[in-house]
C-alpha positions in Angstrom: 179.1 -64.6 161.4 181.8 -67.0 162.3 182.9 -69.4 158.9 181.2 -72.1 160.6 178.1 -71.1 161.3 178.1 -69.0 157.9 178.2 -72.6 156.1 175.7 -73.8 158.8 173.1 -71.6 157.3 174.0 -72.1 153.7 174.1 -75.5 154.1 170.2 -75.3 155.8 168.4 -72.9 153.1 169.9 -75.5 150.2 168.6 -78.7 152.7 165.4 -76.6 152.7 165.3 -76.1 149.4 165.7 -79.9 148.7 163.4 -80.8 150.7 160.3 -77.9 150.4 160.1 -75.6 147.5 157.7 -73.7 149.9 159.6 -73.2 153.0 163.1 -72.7 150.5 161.5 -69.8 148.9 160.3 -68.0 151.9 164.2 -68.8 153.7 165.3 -66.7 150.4 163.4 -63.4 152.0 165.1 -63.7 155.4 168.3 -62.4 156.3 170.3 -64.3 159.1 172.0 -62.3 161.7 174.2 -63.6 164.6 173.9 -62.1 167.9 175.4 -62.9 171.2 172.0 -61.1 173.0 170.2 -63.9 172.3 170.1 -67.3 174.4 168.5 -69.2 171.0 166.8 -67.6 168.0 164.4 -64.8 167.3 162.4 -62.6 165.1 161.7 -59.4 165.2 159.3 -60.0 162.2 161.6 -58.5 159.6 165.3 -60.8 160.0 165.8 -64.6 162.4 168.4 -63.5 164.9 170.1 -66.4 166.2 173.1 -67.4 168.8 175.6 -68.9 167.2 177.0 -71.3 169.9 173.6 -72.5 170.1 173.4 -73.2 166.4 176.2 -75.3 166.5 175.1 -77.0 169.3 172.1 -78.6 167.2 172.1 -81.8 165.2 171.5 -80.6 161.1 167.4 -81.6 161.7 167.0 -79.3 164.7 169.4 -76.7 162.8 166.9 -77.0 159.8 164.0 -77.0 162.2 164.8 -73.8 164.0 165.3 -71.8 161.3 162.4 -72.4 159.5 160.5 -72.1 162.8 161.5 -68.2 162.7 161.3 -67.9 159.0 158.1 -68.9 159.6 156.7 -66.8 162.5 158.6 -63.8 160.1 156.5 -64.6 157.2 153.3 -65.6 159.0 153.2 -61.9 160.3 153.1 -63.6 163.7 154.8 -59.9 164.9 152.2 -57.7 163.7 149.5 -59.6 164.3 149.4 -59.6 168.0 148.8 -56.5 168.2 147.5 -55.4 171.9 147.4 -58.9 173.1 149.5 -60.4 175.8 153.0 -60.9 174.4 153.9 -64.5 176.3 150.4 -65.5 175.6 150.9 -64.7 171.7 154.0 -65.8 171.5 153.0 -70.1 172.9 150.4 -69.4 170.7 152.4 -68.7 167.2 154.8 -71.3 168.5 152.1 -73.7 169.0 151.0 -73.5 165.0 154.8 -73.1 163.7 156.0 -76.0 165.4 153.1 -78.1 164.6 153.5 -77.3 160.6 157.2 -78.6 161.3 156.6 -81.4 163.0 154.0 -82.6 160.1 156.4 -82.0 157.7 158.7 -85.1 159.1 161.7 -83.4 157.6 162.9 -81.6 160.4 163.4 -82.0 164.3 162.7 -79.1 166.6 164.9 -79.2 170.3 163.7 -80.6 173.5 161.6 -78.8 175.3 159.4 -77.1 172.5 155.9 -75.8 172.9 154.1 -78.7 170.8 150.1 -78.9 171.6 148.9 -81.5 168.5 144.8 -81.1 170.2 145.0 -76.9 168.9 148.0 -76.7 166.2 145.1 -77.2 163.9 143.7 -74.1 165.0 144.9 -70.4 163.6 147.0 -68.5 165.6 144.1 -66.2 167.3 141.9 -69.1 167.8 145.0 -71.0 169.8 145.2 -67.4 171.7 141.4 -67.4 172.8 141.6 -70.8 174.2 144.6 -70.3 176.2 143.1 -67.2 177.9 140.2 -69.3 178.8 142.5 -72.5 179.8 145.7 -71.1 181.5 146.6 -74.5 182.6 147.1 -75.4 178.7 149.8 -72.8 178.6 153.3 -73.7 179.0 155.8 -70.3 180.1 158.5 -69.7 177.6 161.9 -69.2 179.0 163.3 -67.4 175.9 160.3 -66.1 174.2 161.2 -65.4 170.3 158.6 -62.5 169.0 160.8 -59.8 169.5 159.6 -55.8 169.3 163.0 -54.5 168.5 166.0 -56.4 167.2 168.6 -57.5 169.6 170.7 -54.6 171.1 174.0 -56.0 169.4 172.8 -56.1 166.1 172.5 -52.3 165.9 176.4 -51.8 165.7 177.2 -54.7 162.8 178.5 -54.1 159.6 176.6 -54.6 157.0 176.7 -58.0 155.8 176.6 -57.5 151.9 172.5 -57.5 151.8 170.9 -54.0 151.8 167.5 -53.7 153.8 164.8 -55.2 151.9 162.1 -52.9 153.7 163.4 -49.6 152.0 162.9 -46.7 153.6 161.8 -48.1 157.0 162.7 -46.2 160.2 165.7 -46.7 161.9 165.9 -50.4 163.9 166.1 -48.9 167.2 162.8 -47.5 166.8 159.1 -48.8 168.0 157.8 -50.5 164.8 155.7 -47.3 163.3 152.9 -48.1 161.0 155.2 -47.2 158.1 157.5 -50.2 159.3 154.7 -52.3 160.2 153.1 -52.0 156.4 156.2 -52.3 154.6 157.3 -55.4 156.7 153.9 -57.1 155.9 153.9 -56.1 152.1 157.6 -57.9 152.1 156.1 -61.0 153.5 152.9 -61.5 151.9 154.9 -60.5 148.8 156.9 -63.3 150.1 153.8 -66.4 150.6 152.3 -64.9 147.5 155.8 -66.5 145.2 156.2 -69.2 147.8 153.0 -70.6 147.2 153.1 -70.2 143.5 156.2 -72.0 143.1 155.0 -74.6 145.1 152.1 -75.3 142.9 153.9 -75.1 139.8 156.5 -77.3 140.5 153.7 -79.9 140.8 154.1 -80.5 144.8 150.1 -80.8 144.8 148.2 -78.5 147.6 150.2 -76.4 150.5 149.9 -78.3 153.5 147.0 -78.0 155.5 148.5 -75.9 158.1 149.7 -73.6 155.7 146.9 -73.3 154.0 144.5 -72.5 156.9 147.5 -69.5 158.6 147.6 -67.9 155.0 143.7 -68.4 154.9 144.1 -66.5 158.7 145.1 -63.6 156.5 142.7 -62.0 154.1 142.3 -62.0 151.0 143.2 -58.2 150.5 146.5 -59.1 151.6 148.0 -61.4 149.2 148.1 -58.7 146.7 148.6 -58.2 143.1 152.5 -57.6 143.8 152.9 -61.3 144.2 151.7 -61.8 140.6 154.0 -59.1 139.8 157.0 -61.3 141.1 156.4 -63.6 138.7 157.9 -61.3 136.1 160.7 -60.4 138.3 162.3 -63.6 139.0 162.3 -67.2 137.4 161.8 -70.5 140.1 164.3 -72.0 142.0 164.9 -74.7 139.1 166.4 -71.6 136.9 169.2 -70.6 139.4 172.0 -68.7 137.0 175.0 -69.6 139.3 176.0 -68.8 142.5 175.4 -64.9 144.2 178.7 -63.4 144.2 177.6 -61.6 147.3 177.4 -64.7 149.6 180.4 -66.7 148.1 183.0 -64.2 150.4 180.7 -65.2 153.1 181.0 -69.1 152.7 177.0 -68.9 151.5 176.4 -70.5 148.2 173.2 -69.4 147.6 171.9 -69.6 144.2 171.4 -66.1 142.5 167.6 -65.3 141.7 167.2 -64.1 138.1 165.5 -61.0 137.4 167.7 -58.6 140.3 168.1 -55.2 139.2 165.1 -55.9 136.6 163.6 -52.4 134.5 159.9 -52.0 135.8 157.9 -49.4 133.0 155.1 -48.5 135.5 152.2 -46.7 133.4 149.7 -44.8 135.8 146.3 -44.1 134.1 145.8 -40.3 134.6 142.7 -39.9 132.2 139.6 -38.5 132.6 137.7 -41.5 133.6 140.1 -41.6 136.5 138.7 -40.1 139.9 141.1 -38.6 142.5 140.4 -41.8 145.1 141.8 -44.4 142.7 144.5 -41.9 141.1 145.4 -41.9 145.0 145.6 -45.6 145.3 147.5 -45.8 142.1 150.4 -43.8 143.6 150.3 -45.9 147.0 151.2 -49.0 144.8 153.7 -47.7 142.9 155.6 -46.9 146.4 154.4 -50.5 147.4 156.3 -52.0 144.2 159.1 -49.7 145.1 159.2 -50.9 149.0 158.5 -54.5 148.2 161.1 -54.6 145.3 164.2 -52.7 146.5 166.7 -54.1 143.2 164.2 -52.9 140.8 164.6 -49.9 138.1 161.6 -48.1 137.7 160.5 -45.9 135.6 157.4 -43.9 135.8 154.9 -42.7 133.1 151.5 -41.0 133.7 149.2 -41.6 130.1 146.2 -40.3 129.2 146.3 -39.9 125.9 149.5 -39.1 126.0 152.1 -40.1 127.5 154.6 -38.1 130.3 157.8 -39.1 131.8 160.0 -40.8 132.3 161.3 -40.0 135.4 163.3 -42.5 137.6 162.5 -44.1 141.0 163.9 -45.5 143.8 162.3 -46.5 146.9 163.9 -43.1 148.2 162.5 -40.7 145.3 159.7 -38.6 145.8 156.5 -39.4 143.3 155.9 -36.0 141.1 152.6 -34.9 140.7 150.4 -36.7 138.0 149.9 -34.9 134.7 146.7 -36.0 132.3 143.2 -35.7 132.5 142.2 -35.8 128.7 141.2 -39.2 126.8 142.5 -42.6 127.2 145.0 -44.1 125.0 147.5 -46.7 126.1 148.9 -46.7 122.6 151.4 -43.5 123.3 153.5 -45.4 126.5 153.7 -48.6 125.2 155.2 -46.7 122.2 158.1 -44.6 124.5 158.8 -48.1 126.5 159.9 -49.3 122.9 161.8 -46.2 122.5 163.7 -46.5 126.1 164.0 -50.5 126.6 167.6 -51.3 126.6 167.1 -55.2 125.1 169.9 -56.5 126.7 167.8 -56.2 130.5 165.2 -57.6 131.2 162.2 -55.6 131.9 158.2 -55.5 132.2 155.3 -53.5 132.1 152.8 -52.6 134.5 150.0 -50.4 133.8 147.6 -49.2 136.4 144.0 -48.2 134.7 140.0 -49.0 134.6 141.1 -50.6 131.1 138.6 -48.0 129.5 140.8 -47.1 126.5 142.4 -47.7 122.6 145.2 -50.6 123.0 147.8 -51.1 120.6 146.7 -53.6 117.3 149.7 -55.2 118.5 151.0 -56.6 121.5 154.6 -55.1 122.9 157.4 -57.4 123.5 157.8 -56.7 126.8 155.0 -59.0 129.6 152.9 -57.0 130.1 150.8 -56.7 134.2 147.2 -54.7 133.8 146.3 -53.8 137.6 142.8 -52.8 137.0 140.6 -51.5 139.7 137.0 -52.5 140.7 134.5 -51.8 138.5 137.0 -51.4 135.6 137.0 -53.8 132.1 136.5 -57.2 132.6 139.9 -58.9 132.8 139.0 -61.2 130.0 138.8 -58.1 127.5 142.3 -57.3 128.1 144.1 -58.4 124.2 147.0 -58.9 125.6 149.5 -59.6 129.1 148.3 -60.5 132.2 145.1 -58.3 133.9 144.5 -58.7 137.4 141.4 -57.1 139.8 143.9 -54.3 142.2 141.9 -55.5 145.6 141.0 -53.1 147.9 141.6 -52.4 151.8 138.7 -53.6 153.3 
């Protein structure tokens, strides 16, 4: 990016931040890449793509505006979820909702010429699909449609610009989005509205509004998962912003650095006999999901039954070893070797993936503590100690 349009977008995300604690948080997922392909802006669900020349051709409002309008088809999922429907027909849809939240807002300015439709923004994005397929005079042709498939064809030869891939281990760019893409894009986001919408509850802005509220309603409840409580313990809020992000300051982006990067995860998988195969399964699919979701983190891996095995070191690239176990329950054993291997001077937490059927420690570690318990397991209330929460299934 050009110095100018690199404080452009600094300058935007701290506006947004200012101005929505909501929208703010979600612009801190996003990564903003320049690209001369483009007539406007874009997503291809993962990063906002945008021309720079038309950036700075915007007033500030319609700057702000834009932006946020592909930040939020990003997090909104608006890519995945078409799925097999018409692309164009999707795509007035999405911009039909996005623009409509905006617009309500009466913070930001959008430019002339926008898809706006205030008798069906109040509708979610598949509802707004079905009547335009029905009503084809309604719909109003986009010259530069902004759901992209693939990212623009002159992004694949940048240089990295100081922010590694936040969707670890996805396929190259250049590739058809693959289900492995597709899932970890979608964990990253709802990871994303999970923390966006906590944050903006608990810095007492009172409800989401409406809008957002009925799109993250769109999505079910399975998909706002446990991992967005988890992010709780991995960063503090925006108002506890340690200084500025080295990484961006070369850039001309002052963005505020998150606490909590490069935080020690002890991840405890339950590997006792009360465990079947199924859940032991769905265990080691959400310890790759924390590892795909949270690319900065340092995890370390125990299996416990009534003892406990490990540690070994993950990454997002490692390969999960088999699960050792199978005799009684005790999570006395790896709360003990965490004690043993915490550095103090990081920060770190504890997850713990069981039923809850077992002997807990007579005292509680130092470390928070995250139970993900599955269905059926001990009743959340019984835990003595951290944070439980019900591990949700697929369907």
């Amino acid at each position: 990016m050009t110095e100018d349009t690199q404080k452009i977008i600094s300058a935007s995300l701290l506006r947004l931040r200012m101005k929505s604690p909501f929208f703010a948080t979600l612009a801190l997922f996003a990564q903003f890449i320049p690209s001369q392909d483009l007539p406007t802006a874009a997503t291809d669900g993962q990063d906002v793509f945008f021309n720079p020349e038309f950036i700075l051709s915007l007033s500030t409002k319609q700057q702000d505006g834009v932006l946020l309008h592909e930040v939020l088809h990003a997090a909104l999922l608006h890519v995945t979820r078409r799925g097999v429907r018409d692309a164009q027909l999707w795509n007035i849809a999405a911009d039909i909702v996005v623009n409509g939240m905006i617009y309500q807002q009466g913070f930001f300015e959008l430019p002339d010429g926008v898809v706006r439709d205030t008798e069906l923004e109040h509708l979610s994005v598949e509802e707004i699909y079905e009547v335009l397929q029905k009503d084809p005079q309604k719909c109003q042709k986009l010259s530069n449609p902004d759901l992209l498939d693939t990212p623009p064809a002159d992004v694949y030869g940048e240089e990295s610009t100081g922010k590694e891939d936040d969707l670890s281990g996805i396929a190259d760019k250049k590739d058809s989005m693959s289900q492995g893409k597709k899932a970890a894009m979608e964990a990253h986001w709802r990871n994303a509205l999970g923390q966006a919408a906590a944050i903006a509850r608990t810095m007492n802005h009172g409800n989401l509004p409406s809008a957002i509220e009925r799109e993250l309603g769109s999505l079910s409840a399975a998909q706002i998962d446990w991992r967005a409580y988890l992010w709780r313990y991995l960063v503090q809020t925006p108002t506890d912003f340690s200084g500025f992000d080295r990484r961006f300051v070369g850039r001309g982006m002052y963005l505020e650095n998150l606490q909590g990067e490069s935080v020690n995860v002890f991840v405890a998988i339950d590997t006792s006999g009360s465990i079947y195969s199924e859940q032991l399964g769905v265990f080691l699919s959400e310890v790759r999901g924390i590892l795909n979701a949270y690319p900065h983190l340092k995890c370390q891996l125990y299996y416990v039954d009534s003892q406990a095995y490990g540690p070994v070191e993950l990454n997002s690239d490692s390969e999960i070893p088999l699960p050792e176990g199978g005799g009684g329950t005790s999570f006395i054993p790896f709360f003990e070797k965490v004690a043993e291997n915490w550095d103090r001077q990081s920060q770190a937490v504890c997850v713990y993936l069981t039923d809850g059927y077992g002997k807990f420690p007579q005292e509680a570690p130092e470390l928070p503590v995250l139970w993900v318990v599955t269905a059926g397991g001990l009743g959340l209330e019984n835990f003595p100690f951290g944070e439980a929460v019900r591990l949700l299934s697929d369907g």
